[in-house]
C-alpha positions in Angstrom: 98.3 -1.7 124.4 96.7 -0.4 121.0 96.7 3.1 120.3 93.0 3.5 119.8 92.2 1.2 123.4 90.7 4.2 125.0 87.1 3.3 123.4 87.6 0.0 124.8 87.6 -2.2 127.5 88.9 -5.7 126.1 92.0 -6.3 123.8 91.3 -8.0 120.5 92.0 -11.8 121.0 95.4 -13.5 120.4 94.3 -14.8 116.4 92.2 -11.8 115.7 95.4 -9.8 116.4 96.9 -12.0 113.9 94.9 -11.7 111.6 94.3 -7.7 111.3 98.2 -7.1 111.3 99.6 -5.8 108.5 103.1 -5.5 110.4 105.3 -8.2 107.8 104.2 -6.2 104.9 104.3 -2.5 106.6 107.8 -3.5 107.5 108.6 -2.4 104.0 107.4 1.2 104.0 109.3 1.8 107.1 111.5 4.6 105.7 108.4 6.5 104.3 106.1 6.2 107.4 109.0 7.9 109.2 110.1 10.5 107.1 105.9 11.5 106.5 105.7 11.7 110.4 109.0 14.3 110.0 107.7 16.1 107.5 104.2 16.3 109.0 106.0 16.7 112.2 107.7 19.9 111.0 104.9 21.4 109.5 102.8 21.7 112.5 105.7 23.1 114.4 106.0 25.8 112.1 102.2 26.4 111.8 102.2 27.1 116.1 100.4 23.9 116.6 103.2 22.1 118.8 106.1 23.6 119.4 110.0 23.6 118.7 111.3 21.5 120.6 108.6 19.2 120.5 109.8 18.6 116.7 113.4 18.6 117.3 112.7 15.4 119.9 110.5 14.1 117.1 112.9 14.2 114.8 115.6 13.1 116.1 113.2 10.2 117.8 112.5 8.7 114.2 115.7 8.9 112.7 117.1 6.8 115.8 114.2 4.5 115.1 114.9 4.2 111.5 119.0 3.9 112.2 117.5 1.0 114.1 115.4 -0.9 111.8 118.2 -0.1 109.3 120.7 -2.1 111.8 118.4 -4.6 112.3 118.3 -3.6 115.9 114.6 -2.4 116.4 112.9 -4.7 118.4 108.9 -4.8 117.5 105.9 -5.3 119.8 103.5 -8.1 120.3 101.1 -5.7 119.9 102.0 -3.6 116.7 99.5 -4.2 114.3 101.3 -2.4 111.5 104.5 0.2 111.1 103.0 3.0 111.6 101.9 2.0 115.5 105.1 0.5 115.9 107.0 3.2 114.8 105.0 6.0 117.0 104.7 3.7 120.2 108.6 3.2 120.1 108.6 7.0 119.9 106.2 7.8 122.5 108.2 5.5 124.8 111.7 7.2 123.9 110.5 10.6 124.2 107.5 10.8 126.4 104.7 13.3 125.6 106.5 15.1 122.6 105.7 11.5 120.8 102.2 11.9 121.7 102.1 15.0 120.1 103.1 13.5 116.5 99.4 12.4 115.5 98.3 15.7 116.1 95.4 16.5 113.0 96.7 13.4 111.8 94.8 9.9 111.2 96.1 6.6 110.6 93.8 6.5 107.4 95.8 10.1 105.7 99.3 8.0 107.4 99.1 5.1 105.5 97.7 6.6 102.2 100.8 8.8 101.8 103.0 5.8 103.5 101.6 3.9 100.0 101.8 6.7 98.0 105.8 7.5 98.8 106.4 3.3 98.4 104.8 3.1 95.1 106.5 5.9 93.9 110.1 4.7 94.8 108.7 1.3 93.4 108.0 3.2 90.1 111.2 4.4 89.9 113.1 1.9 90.2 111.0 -0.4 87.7 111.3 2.6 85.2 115.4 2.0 85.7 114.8 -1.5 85.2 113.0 -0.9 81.9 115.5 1.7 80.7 118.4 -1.2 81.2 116.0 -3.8 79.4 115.5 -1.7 76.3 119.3 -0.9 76.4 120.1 -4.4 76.0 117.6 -5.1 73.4 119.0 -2.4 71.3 122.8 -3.5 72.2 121.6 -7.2 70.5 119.9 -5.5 67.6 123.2 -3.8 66.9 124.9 -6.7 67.1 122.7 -9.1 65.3 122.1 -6.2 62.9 122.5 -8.0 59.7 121.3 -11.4 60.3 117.7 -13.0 58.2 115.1 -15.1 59.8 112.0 -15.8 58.9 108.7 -13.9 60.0 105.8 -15.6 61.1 102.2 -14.9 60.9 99.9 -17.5 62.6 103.4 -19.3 63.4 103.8 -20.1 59.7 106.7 -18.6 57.6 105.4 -15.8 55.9 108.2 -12.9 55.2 112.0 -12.8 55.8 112.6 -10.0 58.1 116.1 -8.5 59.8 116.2 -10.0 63.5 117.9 -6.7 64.4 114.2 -5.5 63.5 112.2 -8.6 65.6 114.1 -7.5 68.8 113.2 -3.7 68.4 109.7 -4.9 68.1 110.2 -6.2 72.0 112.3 -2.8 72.5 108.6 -0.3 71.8 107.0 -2.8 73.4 108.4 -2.1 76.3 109.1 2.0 75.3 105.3 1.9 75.8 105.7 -0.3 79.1 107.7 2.7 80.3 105.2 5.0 79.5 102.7 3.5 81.7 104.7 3.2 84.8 105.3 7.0 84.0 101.7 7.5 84.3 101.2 5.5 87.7 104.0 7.2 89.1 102.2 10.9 88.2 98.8 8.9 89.7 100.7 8.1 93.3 102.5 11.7 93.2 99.6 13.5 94.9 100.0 14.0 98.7 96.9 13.0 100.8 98.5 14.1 103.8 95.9 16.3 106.1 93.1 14.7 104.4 93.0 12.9 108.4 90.4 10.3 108.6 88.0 11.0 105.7 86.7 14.7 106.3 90.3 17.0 106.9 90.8 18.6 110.4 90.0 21.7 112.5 93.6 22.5 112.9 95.4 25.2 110.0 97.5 22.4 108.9 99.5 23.2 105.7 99.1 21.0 103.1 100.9 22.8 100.9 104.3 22.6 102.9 104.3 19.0 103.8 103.6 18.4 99.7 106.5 20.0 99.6 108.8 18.3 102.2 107.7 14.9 100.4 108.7 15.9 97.4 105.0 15.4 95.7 103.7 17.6 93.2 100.9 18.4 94.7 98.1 17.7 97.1 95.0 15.8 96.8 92.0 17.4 96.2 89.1 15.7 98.3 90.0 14.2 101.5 87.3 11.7 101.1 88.9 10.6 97.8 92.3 10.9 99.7 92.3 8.2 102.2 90.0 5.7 100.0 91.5 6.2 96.2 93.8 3.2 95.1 93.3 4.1 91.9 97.4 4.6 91.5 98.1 1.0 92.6 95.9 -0.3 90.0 97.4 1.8 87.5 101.0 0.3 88.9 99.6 -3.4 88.5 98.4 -2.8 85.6 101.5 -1.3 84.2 103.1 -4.4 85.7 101.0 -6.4 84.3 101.1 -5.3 80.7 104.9 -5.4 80.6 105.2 -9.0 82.1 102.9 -10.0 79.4 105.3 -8.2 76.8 107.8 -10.1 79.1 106.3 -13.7 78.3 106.0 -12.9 74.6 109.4 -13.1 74.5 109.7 -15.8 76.5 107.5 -18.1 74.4 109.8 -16.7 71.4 113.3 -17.8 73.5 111.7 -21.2 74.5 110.7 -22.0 70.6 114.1 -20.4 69.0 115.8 -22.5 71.1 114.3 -26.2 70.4 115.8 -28.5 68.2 113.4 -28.0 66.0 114.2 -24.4 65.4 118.1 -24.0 66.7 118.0 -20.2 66.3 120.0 -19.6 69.4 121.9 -21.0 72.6 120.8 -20.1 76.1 124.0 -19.8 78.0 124.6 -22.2 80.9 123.8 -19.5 83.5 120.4 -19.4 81.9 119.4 -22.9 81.4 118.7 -26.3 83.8 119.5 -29.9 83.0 117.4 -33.0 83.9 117.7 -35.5 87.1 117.3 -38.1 84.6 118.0 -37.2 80.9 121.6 -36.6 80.7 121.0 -34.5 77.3 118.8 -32.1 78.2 119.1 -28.2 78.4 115.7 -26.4 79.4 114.8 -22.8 79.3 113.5 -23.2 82.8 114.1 -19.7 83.2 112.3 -18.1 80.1 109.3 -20.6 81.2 109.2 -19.3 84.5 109.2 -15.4 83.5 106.3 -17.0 81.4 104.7 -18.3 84.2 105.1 -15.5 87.1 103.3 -13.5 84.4 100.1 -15.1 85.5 100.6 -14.3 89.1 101.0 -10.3 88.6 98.0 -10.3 86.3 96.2 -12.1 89.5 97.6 -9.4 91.5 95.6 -6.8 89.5 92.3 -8.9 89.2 93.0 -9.1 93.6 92.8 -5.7 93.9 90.1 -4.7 91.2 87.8 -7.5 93.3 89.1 -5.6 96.7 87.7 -2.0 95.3 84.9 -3.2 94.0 82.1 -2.1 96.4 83.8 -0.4 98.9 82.0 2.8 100.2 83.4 6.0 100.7 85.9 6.3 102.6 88.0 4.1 104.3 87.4 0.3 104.8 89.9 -2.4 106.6 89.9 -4.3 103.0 91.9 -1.8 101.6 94.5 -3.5 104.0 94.8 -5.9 100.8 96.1 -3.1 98.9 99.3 -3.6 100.0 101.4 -7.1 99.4 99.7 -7.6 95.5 101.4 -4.0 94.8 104.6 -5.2 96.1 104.7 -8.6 94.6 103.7 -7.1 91.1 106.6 -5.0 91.2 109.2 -7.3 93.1 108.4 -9.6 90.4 108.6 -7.5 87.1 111.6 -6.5 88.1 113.1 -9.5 88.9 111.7 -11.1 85.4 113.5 -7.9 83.8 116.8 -8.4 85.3 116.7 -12.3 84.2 115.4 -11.2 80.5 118.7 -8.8 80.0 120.7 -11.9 81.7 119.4 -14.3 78.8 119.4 -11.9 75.7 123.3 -10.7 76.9 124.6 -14.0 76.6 122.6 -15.9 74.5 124.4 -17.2 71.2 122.6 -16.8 67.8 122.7 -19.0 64.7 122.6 -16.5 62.1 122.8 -19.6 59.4 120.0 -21.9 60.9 117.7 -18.5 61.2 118.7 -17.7 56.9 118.5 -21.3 56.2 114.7 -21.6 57.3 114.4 -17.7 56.2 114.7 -19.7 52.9 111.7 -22.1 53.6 107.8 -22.2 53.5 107.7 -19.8 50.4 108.4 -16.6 52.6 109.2 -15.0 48.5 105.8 -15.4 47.5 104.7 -12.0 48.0 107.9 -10.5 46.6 106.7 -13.0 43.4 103.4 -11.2 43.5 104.5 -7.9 44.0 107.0 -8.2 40.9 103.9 -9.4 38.8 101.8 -6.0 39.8 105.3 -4.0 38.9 105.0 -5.2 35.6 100.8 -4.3 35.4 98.8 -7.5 36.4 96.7 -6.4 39.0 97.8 -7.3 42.2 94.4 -9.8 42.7 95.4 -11.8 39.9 99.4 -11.8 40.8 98.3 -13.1 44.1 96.2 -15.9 42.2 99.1 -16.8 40.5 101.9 -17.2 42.8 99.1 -19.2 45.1 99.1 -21.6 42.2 102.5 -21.6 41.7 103.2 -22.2 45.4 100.7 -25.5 44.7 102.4 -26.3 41.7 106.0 -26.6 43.9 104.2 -28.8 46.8 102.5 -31.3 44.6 106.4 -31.5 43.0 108.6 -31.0 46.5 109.9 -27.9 45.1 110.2 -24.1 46.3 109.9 -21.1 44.2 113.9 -21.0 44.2 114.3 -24.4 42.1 111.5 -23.6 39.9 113.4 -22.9 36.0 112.6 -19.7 33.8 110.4 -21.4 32.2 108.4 -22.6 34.9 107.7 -19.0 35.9 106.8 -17.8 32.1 104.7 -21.3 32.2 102.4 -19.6 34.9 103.2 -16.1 33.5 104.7 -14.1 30.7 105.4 -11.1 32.7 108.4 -13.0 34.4 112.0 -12.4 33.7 115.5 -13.6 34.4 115.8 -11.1 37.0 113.0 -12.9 38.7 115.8 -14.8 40.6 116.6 -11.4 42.3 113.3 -11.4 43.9 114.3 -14.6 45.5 117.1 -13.6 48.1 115.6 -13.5 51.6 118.1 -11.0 52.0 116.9 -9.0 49.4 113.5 -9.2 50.1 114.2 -7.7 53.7 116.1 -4.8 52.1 113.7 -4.0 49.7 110.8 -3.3 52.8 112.4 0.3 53.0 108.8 2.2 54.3 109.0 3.4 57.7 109.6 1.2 60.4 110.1 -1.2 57.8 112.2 -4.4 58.0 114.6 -2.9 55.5 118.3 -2.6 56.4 118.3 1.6 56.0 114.7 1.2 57.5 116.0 -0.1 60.9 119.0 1.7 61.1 116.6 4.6 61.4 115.0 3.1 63.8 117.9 2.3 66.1 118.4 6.0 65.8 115.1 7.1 66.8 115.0 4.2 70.3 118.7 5.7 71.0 116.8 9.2 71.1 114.0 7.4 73.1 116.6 5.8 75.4 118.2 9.7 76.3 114.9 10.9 76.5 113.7 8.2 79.2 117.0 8.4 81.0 116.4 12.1 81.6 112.8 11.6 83.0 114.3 9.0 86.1 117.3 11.5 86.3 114.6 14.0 86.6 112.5 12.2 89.1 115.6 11.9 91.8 117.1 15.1 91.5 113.8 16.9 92.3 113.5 14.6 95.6 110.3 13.0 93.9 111.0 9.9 96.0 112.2 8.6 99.4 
């Protein structure tokens, strides 16, 4: 029987049990419904409201039950709509009245709000790991890469040569910032609305204060109408989510193109890459595709949940029920995407030849050719004019600026020089880019040096996080 029948004299029918039941996604939040009901548990014993003993059978009620769904050996109810009834009937049943006790100044609505709350934040966490590992590797293939030339594109056309080292630490702040975000959901979920009871607090002198403190949030909300209704923290989660997965499929879409025929920058190793049932040759980046396309399915599971809040008045309604299973997915799914992203970039193999050899191609000198005009006084304007003619001049005669003669140049300008040549070298060009977070060899090198400082820096705040007890 439900624990709310009292009001009523029928049980809800067979499918519309079903269909409220929240139980195969509670299931997951099993560790924090318990140890809130502890902590909220011990707090009213020490505030007089039940007494010492009645705790000590609590406790010791809910870590049996949790030893059991650990074990696989808890055996659920028909009738439990969601964890948090199956977890109290269980304990009512095992210890008698003393269970019945546990919902004292307590309502499912402030239960399941801190339930969320502890989830998200151990979700949080462990993404933030995740994205601390993911930016490790990118740096570790930026080290290792650190020399090699490719082209960099604008529009997908060549435009400038650039260090590859330098195109991966793009992806690396990228995701610095990604980190940054799940940071902020994570200080969004750490407020406890615990005591906030159904929507308006309670008569008895719970402490708020104490069970913040046994849960290891930083503090307790502030309006108990706000408390049991705000989701605000799960949308700032899915959208974190989001906005990395997106980072995620940028990438991607980079991996899939580098490694076409067309372009042959690198090799996807084995572990990373499908064949075909019926072209013998083929190697696919089904793997990079489908990070690509799971990125569409977290973004969904924002928009899900922005539709959910829409018009919901204060303070608690059954559709925030939904909450729930997009929250999870979003981060079961970023994570996962994470892991296979190190996978690929580990053992990928780069062509450091094919990437100079195009590095070479579509004019990427051009504005190197220009910019060694306005050295010499032409107004940059003008020097652009005439390296776009030039750059004309070589299509119509299926040359590039590197097989056009001294006198060529001088043809289009007298400014030019033998040392024009110089301004030629893709690798030179990067080189030269020496502003900050430049492309330019000393440029980058500083810039390793500043994500390895970012790295420390990150690692401390999840070190931080676990030590203080911030999650459960």
């Amino acid at each position: 029987m439900a624990l709310w029948s009292g009001r009523f004299e029928q049980s809800v029918g067979e499918f519309t049990q079903r269909f409220g039941a929240s139980l195969e996604v509670d299931k997951n939040m099993y560790r924090q419904d318990i140890h809130g009901s502890i902590a909220h548990a011990k707090m009213l014993a020490e505030q007089g409201i039940i007494s010492r003993s009645d705790f000590e059978h609590i406790e010791v009620g809910l870590l049996e039950i949790e030893n059991q769904i650990r074990q696989g050996r808890f055996v659920y109810d028909i009738n439990d709509e969601d964890i948090h009834m199956a977890v109290e009937g269980a304990l009512t049943e095992d210890i008698g009245a003393a269970g019945q006790r546990l919902h004292t100044g307590r309502s499912r609505n402030d239960q399941v709000a801190v339930d969320i709350r502890m989830y998200a934040k151990s979700l949080l966490v462990d993404l933030m790991a995740e994205n601390f590992s993911l930016r490790r590797v990118l740096t570790r293939a930026a080290r290792k890469n650190f020399n090699v030339v490719m082209p960099g594109y604008t529009h997908m056309q060549h435009a400038q040569p650039v260090l590859f080292s330098h195109h991966l630490l793009a992806y690396f702040w990228m995701f610095t910032r990604d980190f940054k975000r799940l940071y902020d959901a994570f200080v969004a979920a750490d407020a406890n609305p615990l005591g906030s009871a159904a929507l308006a607090g309670t008569t008895y002198p719970l402490d708020r204060f104490r069970t913040t403190e046994l849960l290891g949030f930083d503090h307790p909300t502030q309006n108990s109408l706000d408390a049991v209704s705000d989701r605000d923290y799960l949308l700032d989660l899915e959208y974190a989510c989001s906005v990395s997965m997106m980072h995620l499929s940028r990438l991607c879409e980079e991996i899939i193109i580098w490694s076409t025929t067309e372009f042959g920058f690198i090799t996807l190793s084995d572990e990373y890459s499908t064949g075909s049932s019926i072209m013998p040759q083929k190697k696919n980046p089904d793997f990079a595709e489908l990070t690509r396309g799971k990125t569409g399915r977290v973004i969904g599971d924002l928009v899900s949940l922005l539709v959910t809040m829409k018009s919901l008045p204060l303070a608690y309604n059954k559709d925030l029920q939904e909450c729930k299973e997009g929250a999870i997915d979003a981060c079961q799914t970023l994570r996962d995407s994470m892991i296979c992203m190190e996978g690929m970039i580990d053992t990928w193999t780069v062509h450091a030849d094919r990437m100079l050899e195009e590095a070479r191609m579509g004019f990427t000198a051009a504005t190197d050719v220009a910019d060694y005009l306005a050295k010499r006084g032409m107004p940059f304007r003008k020097a652009h004019e005439i390296v776009g003619e030039l750059v004309l001049y070589c299509e119509k005669h299926g040359k590039g600026l590197e097989d056009l003669t001294l006198e060529e140049f001088r043809a289009a300008s007298p400014l030019f020089g033998r040392d024009i040549v110089g301004e030629l070298d893709p690798e030179a060009i990067a080189r030269a880019r020496t502003t900050y977070g430049g492309t330019g060899h000393e440029a980058v090198r500083d810039q390793l040096r500043e994500a390895s400082r970012k790295l420390k820096a990150d690692r401390r705040v999840v070190k931080n996080i676990r030590e203080r007890g911030a999650v459960i």
